[in-house]
N, C-alpha and C positions, 0 to 999 in steps of 0.2 A: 504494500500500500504506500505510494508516495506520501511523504510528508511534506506538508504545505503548510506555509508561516503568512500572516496577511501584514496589508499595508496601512498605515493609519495613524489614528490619535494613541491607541493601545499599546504603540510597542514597548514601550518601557515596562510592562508587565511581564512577569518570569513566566519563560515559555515551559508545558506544562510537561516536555519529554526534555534534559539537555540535551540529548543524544540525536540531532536528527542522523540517523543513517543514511544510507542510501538508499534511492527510493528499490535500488534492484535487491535489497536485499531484504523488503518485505512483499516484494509484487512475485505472482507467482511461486508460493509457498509449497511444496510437493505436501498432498495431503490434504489440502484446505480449500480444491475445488473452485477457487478464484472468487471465493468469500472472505471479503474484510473483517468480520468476526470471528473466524477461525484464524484468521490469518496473524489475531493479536494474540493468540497459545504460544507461538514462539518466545513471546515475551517472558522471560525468570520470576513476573510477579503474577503470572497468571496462572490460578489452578490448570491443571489435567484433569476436567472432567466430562468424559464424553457422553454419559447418561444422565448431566445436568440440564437445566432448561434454563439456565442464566450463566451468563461472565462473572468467573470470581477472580476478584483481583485481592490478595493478602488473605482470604478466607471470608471475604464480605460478597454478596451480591454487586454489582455494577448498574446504578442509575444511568440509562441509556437518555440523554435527552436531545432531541428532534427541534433544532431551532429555540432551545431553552426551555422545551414543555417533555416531560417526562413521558415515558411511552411504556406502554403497559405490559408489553412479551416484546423479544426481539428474536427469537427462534422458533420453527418450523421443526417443532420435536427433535428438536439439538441435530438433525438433519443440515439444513438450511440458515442461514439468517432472511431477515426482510432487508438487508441493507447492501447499496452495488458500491463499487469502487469511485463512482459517481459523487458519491457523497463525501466528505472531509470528515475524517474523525479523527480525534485527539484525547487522549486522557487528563483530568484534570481534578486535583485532590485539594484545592486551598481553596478556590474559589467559592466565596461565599453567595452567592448567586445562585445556587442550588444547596438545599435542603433535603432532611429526607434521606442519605447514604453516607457511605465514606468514602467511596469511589465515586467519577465522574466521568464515562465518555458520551462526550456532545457530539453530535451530527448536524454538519451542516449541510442543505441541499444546495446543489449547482448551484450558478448564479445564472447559468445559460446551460439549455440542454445539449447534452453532449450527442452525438451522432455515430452510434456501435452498437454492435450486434453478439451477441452470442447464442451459441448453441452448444449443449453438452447433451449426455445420456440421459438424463433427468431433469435438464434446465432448459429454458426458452428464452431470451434475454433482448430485447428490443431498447433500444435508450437504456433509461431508467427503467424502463415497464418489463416486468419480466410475470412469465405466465408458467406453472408447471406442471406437467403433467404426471404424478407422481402418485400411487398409495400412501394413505398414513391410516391411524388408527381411526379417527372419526370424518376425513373427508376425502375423495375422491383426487382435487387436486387444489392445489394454492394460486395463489398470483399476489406480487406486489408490485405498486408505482411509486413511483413519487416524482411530483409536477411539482413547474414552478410558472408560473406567470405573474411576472412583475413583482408589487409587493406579497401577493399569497404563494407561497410553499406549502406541500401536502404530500402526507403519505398516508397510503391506502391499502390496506390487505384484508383474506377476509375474517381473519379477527380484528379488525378495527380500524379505524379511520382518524385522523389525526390533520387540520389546517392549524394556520399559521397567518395570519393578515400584521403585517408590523409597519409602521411607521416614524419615521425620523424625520427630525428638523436641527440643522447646524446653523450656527450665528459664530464666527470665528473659531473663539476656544471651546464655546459653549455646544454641546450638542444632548436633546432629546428624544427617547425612544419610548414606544411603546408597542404592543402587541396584545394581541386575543387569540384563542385559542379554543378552539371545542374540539371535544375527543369522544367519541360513538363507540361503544363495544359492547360485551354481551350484558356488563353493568347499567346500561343506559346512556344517556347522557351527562356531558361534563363539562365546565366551561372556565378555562383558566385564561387569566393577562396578569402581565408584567410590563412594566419599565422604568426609567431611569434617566435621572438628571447625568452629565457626564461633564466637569471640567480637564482640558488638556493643554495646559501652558506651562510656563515657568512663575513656580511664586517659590518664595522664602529662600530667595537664593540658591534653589533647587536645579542642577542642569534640565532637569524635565518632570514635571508632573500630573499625576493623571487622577482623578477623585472622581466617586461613582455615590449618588444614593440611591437607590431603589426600593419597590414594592411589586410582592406578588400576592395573587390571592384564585383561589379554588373554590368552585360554587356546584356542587351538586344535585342541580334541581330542586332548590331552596333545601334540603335535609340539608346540608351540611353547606358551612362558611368558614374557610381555612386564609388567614392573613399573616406573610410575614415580610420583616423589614430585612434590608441590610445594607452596609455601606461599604466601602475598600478605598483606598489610595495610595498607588505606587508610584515610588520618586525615585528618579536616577540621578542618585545620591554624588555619583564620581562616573566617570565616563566606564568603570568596570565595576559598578557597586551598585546593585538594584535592590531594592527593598518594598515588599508588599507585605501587608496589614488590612484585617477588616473583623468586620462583628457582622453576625447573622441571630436574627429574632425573631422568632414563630412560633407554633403551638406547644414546639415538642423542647424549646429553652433555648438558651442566651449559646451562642455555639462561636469564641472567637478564632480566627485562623491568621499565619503569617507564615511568610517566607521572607528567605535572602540568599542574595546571587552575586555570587563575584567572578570576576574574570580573573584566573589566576597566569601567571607567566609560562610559556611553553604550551600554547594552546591546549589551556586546564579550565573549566570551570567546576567549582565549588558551590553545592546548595545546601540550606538550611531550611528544614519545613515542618510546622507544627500547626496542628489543628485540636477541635474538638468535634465532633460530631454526633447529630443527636438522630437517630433514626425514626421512622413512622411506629416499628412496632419497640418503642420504650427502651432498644439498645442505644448508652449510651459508649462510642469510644474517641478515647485520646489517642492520638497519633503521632510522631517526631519521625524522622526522616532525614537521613544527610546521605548528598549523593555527590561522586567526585566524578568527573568526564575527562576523556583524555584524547586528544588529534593530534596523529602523528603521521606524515606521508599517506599511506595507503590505509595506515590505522587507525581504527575508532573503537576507545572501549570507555565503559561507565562500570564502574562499582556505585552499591548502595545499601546502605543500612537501615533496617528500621526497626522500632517499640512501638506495641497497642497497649493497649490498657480498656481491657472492655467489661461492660456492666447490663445485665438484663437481670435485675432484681427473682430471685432473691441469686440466681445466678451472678459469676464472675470469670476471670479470665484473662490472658496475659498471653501475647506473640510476640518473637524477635526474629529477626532473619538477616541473612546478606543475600546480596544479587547481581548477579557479573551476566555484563552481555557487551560484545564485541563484535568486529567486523573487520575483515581486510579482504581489497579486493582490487586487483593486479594484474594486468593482462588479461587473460580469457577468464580466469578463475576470482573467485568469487568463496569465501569462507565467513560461518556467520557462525556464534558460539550464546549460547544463553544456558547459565544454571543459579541456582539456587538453593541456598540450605537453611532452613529454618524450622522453626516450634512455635506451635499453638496449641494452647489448654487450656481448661475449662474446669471449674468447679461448681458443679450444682446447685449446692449451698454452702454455707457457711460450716467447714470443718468437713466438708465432703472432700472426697479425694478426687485429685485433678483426673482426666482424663482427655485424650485429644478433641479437638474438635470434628465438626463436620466436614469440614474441609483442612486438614491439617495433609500438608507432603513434604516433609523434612528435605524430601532432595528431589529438584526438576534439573532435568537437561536435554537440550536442544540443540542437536547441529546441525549444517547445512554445509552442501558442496558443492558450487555450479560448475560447471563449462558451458562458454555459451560460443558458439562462430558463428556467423553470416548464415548457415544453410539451416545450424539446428543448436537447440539448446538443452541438457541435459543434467538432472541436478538430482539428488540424493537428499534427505532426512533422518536423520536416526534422533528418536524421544526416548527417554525416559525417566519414569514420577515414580515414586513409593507410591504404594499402594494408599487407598484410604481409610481409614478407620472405622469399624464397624463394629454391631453388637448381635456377634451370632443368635441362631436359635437355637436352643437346648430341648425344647419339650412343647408341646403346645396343649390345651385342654379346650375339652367338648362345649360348646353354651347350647343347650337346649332352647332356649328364648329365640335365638337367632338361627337353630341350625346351622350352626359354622362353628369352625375351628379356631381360637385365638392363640398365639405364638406365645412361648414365652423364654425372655431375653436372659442373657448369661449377665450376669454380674458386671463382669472386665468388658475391656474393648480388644479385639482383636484387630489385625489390618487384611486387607487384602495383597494381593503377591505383588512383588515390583512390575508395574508395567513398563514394556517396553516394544518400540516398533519400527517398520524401516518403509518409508515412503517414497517413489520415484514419480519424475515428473519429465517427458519428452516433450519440446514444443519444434515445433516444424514451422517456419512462417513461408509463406508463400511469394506476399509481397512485402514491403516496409511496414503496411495496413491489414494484412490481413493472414490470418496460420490456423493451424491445428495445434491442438494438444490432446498430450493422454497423460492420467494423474492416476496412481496406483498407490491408496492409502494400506498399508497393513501387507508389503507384500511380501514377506517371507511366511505372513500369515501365523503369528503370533497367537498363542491361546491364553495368555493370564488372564485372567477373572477380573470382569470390571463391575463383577454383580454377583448376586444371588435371587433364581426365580425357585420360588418353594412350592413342595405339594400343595392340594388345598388342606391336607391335615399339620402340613410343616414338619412331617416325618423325615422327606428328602428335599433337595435341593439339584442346583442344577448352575453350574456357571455360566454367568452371559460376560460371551467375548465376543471380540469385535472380527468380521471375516476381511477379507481379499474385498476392495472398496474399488474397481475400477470408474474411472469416467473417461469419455472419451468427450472431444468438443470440436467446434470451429466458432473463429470469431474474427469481426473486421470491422476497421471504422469507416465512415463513410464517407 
């Protein structure tokens, strides 16, 4: 996925990845189907979960927001995303502008429709519009869009419906935003807006500064009235010295966050990041984060550390980690490196004994290998995550009332086996515009256990592993 930085009153705001790679080393992922959302797994802070139906980044779900308005699923039964390469996405953990998670990837749509096509064994791809014709468990087939005309942007699938109408007005430094938002899905209807005062000059002696106040608020169908504030402003303190600060206010508590960014000598940047975060359903966590980046000729590598501190009454809990992702890429060849080592636990209650989380993987790693020449390109994946944590079944018992069988759980936590897999990826392009590919997820065909499906009495069990995932495609721009 190319990363893309914009132009404007904003820049002095600490960009949300230090690390831009190159875009070749996250476009065309072996494994990921030429899906932006799989395509962010390479990533050291992103769980291994392939029978998840959400993005975990550090053990938390991942707020997907769509032009600033939160979007209610982002997966097609962890098959699919709704989201094409068309769209911008960026991770982002300090910005107090969203509410509601600890993690943040925002999408934004074109600004102008792009002109491409694709076709795979399973996918249908038109522009943005993609249609598929596919089995899943309750429907036949999918399709997602997403339009833009003018000031409305929209996305549309058939779980849900999501516009976007914003409007802005700038008077020098001064600039005003607003937007509405209504969102259709199987809950009904829902109708959110935000916006925001924005100053972007020089004041206090400051080489550049940029201040934000804002208001959001969530209205559904008169049942419910959801309003919160927040403010931020980042100053470029020294022409290699950025510093951002703000406060977020809303139903769920006073949540403040800040960063700082310096540019250190020998093409090094250095980050500082702490937040608080207050979740919808009562998790509260603290989060610090320091990350170092390093540019060298061919070479591009980031380390990062980080401490949670999390609380869901009468629940508690504590994560730390490190995170190494690099890249060099030199002549034909192309080498991309991502791992990870960390711990997350949890204590039930008070003087309960820890145990992992639900998303705890002590150790991810990610490689990549390309060769690419003029006629073809061919590229390699090897992954592998710790297994995840789990609480076997030992026994289960009869309920007459229900005629059914209820499980019942061991004590301990157990894990599942280390997984691990090898992905291939051939593209063939035709013209400068236009190629084939074949993408072969799982293809030594690896059997570890990424599950357990049980009798209906829970006497036996059965592991769900992942098979031999071929896709084949064509695609061209036009």
């Amino acid at each position: 996925m190319p990363a893309r930085s914009g132009r404007g009153p904003v820049v002095v705001r600490c960009s949300a990845l230090l690390l831009l790679l190159s875009s070749t080393a996250l476009a065309d992922v072996p494994g990921t189907f030429d899906d932006p959302i799989l395509e962010l797994g390479i990533r050291p802070e992103v769980a291994d979960t392939p029978l998840a139906q959400d993005l975990i980044l550090r053990g938390d779900p991942v707020a997907v927001e769509f032009e600033g308005f939160a979007l209610p699923t982002v997966f097609h039964h962890r098959l699919r995303s709704m989201l094409t390469h068309d769209s911008t996405l960026a991770f982002d953990n300090a910005d107090v502008e969203y509410g509601g998670a600890t993690h943040f990837l925002t999408m934004h749509a074109p600004k102008e429709m792009p002109r491409s096509a694709q076709v795979t064994s399973i996918d249908i791809g038109v522009s943005t519009f993609r249609v598929a014709p596919i089995g899943t468990d309750d429907t036949s087939q999918y399709f997602d869009g997403v339009f833009v005309l003018g000031p409305l942007a929209a996305i549309v699938t058939e779980k849900f419906a999501r516009a976007v109408v914003s409007h802005e007005v700038r008077r020098e430094e001064w600039r005003v935003m607003g937007a509405l938002s209504p969102l259709v899905d199987d809950a009904g209807l829902k109708l959110d807006g935000r916006g925001y005062v924005e100053y972007a000059g020089h004041a206090a002696g400051l080489h550049r500064l940029v201040w934000r106040l804002g208001l959001d608020a969530t209205n559904e169908l008169t049942t419910r009235f959801d309003v919160g504030a927040w403010t931020w402003a980042a100053a470029l303190l020294s022409k290699h010295l950025v510093a951002t600060g703000g406060v977020r206010i809303d139903e769920h508590g006073i949540q403040p966050r800040g960063v700082i960014q310096a540019e250190l000598p020998a093409n090094t940047v250095a980050k500082l990041e702490a937040g608080a975060y207050r979740h919808a359903d009562d998790m509260r966590v603290t989060e610090i984060s320091a990350t170092v980046s390093h540019k060298h000729g061919a070479f591009e590598g980031q380390l990062a550390a980080f401490y949670q501190d999390r609380l869901a009454a009468p629940a508690f809990g504590s994560a730390a980690g490190l995170e190494l992702i690099s890249t060099v890429e030199k002549g034909h060849w192309l080498g991309f490196l991502s791992a990870s080592l960390s711990r997350s636990v949890q204590h039930d209650f008070d003087r309960a004994r820890a145990h992992p989380t639900t998303f705890d993987q002590p150790l991810r790693l990610n490689a990549i290998v390309r060769y690419k020449r003029v006629a073809y390109t061919i590229a390699a994946r090897f992954q592998m995550s710790s297994g995840l944590p789990f609480r076997p079944v030992v026994d289960s018992s009869y309920d007459s009332d229900t005629d059914a069988y209820r499980p019942i759980f061991a004590l301990r936590y157990d894990r599942l086996p280390l997984h691990h897999e090898v992905s291939l990826r051939f593209d063939f392009p035709f013209t400068p515009k236009a190629g084939a590919f074949i993408d072969v997820r799982n293809a030594y065909a690896a059997d570890t256990a990424l599950g357990y499906a049980y009798s209906y009495d829970y006497k036996t069990r059965v592991a769900v592993t992942l098979p031999i995932l071929p896709f084949v495609g064509v695609r061209g721009e036009l």
